[in-house]
C-alpha positions in Angstrom: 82.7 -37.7 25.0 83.7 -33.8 25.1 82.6 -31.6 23.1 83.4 -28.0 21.9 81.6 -25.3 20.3 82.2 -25.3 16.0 83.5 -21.5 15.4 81.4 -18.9 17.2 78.3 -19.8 17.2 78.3 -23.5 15.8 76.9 -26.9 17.0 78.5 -28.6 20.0 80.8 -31.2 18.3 82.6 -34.0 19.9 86.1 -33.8 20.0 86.7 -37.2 17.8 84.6 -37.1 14.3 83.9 -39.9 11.7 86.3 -39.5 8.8 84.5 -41.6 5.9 87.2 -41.0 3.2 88.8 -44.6 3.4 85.0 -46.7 3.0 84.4 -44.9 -0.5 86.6 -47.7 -2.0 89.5 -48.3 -3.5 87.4 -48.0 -7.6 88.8 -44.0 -7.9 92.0 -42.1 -7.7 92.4 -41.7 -4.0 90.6 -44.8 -2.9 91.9 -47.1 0.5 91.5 -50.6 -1.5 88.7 -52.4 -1.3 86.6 -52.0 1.4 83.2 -54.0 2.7 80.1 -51.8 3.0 78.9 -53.7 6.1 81.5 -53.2 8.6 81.5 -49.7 7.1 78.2 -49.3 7.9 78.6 -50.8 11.3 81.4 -48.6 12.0 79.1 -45.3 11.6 76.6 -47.0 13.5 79.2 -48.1 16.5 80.2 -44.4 17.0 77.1 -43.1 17.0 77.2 -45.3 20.0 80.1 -44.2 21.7 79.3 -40.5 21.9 80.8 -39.7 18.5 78.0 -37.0 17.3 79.1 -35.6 13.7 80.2 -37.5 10.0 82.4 -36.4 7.5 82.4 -37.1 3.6 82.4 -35.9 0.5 80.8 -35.9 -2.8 84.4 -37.6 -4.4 85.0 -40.0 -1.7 84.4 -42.9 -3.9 82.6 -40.8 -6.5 80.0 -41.0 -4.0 79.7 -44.0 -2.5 81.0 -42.9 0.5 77.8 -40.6 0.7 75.6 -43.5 -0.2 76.6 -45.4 2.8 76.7 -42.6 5.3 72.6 -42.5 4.4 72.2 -46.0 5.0 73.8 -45.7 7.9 72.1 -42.9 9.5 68.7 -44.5 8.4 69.6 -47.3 10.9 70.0 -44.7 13.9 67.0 -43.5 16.1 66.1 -40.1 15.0 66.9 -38.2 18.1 70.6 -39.9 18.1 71.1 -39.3 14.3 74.6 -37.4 13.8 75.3 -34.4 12.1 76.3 -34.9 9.0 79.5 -32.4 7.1 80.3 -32.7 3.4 82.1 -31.4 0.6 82.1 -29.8 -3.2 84.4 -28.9 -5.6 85.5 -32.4 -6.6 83.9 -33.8 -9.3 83.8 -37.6 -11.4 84.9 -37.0 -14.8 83.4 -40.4 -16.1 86.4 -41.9 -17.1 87.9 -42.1 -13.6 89.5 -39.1 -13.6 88.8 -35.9 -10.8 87.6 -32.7 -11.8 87.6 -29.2 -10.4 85.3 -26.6 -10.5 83.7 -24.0 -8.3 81.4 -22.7 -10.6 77.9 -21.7 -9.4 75.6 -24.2 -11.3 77.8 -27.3 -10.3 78.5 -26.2 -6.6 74.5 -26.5 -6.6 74.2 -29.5 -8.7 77.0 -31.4 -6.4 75.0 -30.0 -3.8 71.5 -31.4 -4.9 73.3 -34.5 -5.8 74.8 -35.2 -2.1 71.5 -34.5 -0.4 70.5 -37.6 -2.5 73.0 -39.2 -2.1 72.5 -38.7 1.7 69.0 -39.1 1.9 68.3 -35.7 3.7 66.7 -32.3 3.4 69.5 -30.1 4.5 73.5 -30.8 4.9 75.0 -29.6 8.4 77.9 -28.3 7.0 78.7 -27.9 3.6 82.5 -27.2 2.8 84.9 -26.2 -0.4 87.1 -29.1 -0.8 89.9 -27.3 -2.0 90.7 -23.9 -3.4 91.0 -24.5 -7.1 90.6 -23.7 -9.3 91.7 -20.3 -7.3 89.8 -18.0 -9.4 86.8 -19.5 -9.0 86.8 -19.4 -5.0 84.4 -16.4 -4.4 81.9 -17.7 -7.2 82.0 -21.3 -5.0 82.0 -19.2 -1.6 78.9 -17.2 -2.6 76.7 -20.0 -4.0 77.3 -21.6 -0.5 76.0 -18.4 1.2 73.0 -18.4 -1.1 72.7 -22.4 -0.4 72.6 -21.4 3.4 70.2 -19.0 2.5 67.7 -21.1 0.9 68.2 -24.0 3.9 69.8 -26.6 1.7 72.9 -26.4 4.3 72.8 -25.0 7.6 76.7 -23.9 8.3 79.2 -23.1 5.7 83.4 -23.9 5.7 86.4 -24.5 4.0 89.0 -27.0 3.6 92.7 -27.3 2.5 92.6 -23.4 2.1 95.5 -21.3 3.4 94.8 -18.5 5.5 95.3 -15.6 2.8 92.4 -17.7 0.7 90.0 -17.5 3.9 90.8 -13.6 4.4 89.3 -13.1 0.5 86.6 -15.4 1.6 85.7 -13.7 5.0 85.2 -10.8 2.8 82.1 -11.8 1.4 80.4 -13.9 4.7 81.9 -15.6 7.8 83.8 -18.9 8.0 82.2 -21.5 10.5 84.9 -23.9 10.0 88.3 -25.0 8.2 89.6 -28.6 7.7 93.1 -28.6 6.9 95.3 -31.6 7.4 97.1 -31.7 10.8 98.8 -34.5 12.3 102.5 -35.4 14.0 103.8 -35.8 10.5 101.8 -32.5 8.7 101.9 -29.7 10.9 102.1 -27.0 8.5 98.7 -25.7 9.6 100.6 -24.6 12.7 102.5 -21.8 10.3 99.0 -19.8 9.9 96.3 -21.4 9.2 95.6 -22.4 13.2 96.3 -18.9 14.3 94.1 -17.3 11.8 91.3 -19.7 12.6 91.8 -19.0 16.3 92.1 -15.5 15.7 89.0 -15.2 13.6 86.3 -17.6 15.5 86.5 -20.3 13.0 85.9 -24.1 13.8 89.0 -26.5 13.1 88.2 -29.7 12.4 91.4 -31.9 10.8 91.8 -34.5 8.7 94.7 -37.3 8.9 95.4 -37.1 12.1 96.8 -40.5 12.5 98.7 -39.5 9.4 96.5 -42.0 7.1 97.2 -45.0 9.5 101.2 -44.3 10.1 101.0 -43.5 13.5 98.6 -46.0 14.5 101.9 -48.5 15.0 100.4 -50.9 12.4 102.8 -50.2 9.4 106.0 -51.3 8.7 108.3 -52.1 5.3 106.3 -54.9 4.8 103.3 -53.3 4.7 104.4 -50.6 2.8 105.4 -52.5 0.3 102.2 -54.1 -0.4 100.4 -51.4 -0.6 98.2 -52.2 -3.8 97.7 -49.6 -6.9 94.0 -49.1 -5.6 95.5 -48.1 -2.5 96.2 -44.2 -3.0 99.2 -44.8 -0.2 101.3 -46.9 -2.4 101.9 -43.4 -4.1 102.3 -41.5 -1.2 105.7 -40.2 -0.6 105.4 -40.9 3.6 104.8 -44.4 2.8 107.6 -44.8 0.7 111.5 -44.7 0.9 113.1 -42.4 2.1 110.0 -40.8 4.0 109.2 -44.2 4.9 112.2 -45.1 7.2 112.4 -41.8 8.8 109.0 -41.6 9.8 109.1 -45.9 10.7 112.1 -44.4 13.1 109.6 -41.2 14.5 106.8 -44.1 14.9 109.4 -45.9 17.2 110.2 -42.9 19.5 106.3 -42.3 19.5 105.7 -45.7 20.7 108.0 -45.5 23.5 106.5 -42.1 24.6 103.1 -43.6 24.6 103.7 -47.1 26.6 105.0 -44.9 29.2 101.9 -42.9 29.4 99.8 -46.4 29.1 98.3 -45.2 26.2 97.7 -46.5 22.6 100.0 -45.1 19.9 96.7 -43.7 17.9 95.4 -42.3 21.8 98.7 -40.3 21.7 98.2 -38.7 17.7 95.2 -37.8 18.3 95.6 -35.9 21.7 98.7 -34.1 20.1 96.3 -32.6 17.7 93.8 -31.9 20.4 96.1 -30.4 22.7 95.8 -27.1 19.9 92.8 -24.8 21.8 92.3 -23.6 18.2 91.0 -27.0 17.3 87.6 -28.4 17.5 87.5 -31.6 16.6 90.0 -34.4 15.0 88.2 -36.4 12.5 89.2 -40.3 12.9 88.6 -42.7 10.3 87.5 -45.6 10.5 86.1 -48.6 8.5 85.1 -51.3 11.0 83.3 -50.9 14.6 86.9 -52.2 16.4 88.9 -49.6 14.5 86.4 -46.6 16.1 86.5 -48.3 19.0 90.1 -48.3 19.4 90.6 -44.5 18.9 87.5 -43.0 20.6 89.5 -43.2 23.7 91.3 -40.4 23.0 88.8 -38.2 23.7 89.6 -38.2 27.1 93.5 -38.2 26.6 95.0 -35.1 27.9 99.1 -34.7 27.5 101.4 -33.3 30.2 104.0 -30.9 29.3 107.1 -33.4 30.3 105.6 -35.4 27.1 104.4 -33.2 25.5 107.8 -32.2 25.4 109.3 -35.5 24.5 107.6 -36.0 21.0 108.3 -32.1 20.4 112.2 -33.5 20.5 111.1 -36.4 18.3 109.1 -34.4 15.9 112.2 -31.8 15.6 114.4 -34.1 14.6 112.1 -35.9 12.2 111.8 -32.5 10.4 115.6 -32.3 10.1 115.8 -35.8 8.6 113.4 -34.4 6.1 114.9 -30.8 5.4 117.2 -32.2 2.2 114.0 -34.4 0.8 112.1 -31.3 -0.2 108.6 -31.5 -2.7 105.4 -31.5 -1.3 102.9 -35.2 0.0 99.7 -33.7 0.8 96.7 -36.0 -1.1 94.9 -33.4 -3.5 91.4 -34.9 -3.1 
């Protein structure tokens, strides 16, 4: 498994993380349906195994319960094997099964004290904001995860889903180690500024999504689309719905193509796209079973040449034209 330095003076990451947003379960806003703790559970496990050295969650993934079983999980691995572990604040259970937001200073640490419950641990790897909002409140959140650092309740301190104007405000008050934005085939705006500033500025890139929430694994079609249930936060996706949904079916296609003629996997090809970025660190894979992790850590070792590289450039170009009249945003806030 490769690795590569998080920001400028970070851990040694692998290139593939564990994305745990999909096992918090489908009983909240955002949730993937129903999923089984065991396999989930197993799946941590199994990439601990296969060189896969870092986790990340979040308080709101399940209002928690994604946390919950990252602990157990990481119980079950020998000590000197145990992965580093990345979460998030800002995101907070109402109560009646609504999100909140809030970057306030008592319940950044209150989220805070609550994850390393949660977790079962002394100190969180890397703590990030969630999101940027509310807005107002992002240097009270930024500087009561300095002071968090400070007292060792976290050891590295990042960002996520914020544009690069927000981390300039935030760089004002203490360095970045790391940003997570969304970055796949089929959500590349990070390529606009946020990528540059990051390279530009030492910080650590880790993305979400970059199998574009299971689209350009090769698995979906109309069919499944379509059954999508309501505690499936998909189903209200606009890329998994028409007329996203048959434009990006038609991108999958040409993907697919490019990819058996490489002897690759569909998800092998996604995920080196996003790695082929020098500005990126890591591309956090999700997975909620031991074959799912086992059929993307692969990619690791995927390295695209320029001839194909160029071919889903083409493919990607004339994806975005098919999209230009749609308009309206499809990013997930969670």
């Amino acid at each position: 498994m490769r690795t590569r330095k998080l920001g400028q003076d970070g851990p040694e990451i692998s290139v593939i993380g564990l994305g745990t947003w999909a096992i918090g379960g489908g009983d909240w806003p955002f949730g993937w349906g129903q999923q089984d703790d065991r396999s989930a559970i197993e799946a941590i496990t199994h990439a601990v195994e296969l060189g896969v050295n870092w986790i990340d969650t979040a308080a709101v993934y399940g209002f928690g319960h994604s946390e919950v079983l990252v602990g157990k999980a990481v119980r079950q691995i020998a000590a000197d094997q145990r992965p580093l572990i990345a979460t998030k604040c800002g995101r907070l259970d109402n109560g009646d099964g609504t999100i909140g937001k809030s970057l306030r200073r008592e319940s950044v640490i209150a989220e805070c004290e609550a994850s390393l419950r949660r977790l079962e641990i002394d100190c969180i790897d890397l703590y990030q904001m969630h999101w940027p909002e509310p807005d107002a409140e992002i240097e009270e959140g930024w500087q009561t995860l300095c002071d968090l650092k400070q007292q060792g309740k976290v050891r590295y301190i990042g960002v996520s889903n914020h544009s690069a104007e927000q981390m300039k405000v935030l760089q004002g008050i203490a360095p970045i180690q790391s940003s997570q934005p969304p970055y796949s085939m089929i959500a590349d705006e990070a390529e606009g500024s946020v990528l540059p500033h990051c390279g530009e500025n030492g910080i650590g890139v880790v993305c979400y999504s970059p199998m574009g929430k299971g689209m350009l694994t090769g698995a979906f079609d109309a069919k499944r689309a379509m059954s999508l249930g309501e505690d499936d936060h998909r189903s209200r996706d606009p890329r998994f719905q028409s007329p996203q949904l048959e434009i990006n079916l038609r991108f999958v296609q040409g993907l697919k193509y490019v990819a058996d003629g490489l002897g690759w996997t569909l998800p092998e090809l996604a995920i080196a796209w996003v790695l082929r970025r020098e500005e990126v660190t890591s591309a956090i894979v999700g997975s909620r079973s031991p074959e799912q992790i086992k059929q993307t850590v692969s990619a690791a070792s995927r390295v695209l040449d320029k001839a194909s590289l160029e071919e889903v450039e083409k493919l990607i170009l004339t994806r975005h034209t098919a999209l230009s009249a749609l308009g309206g945003s499809d990013r997930a806030r969670v």
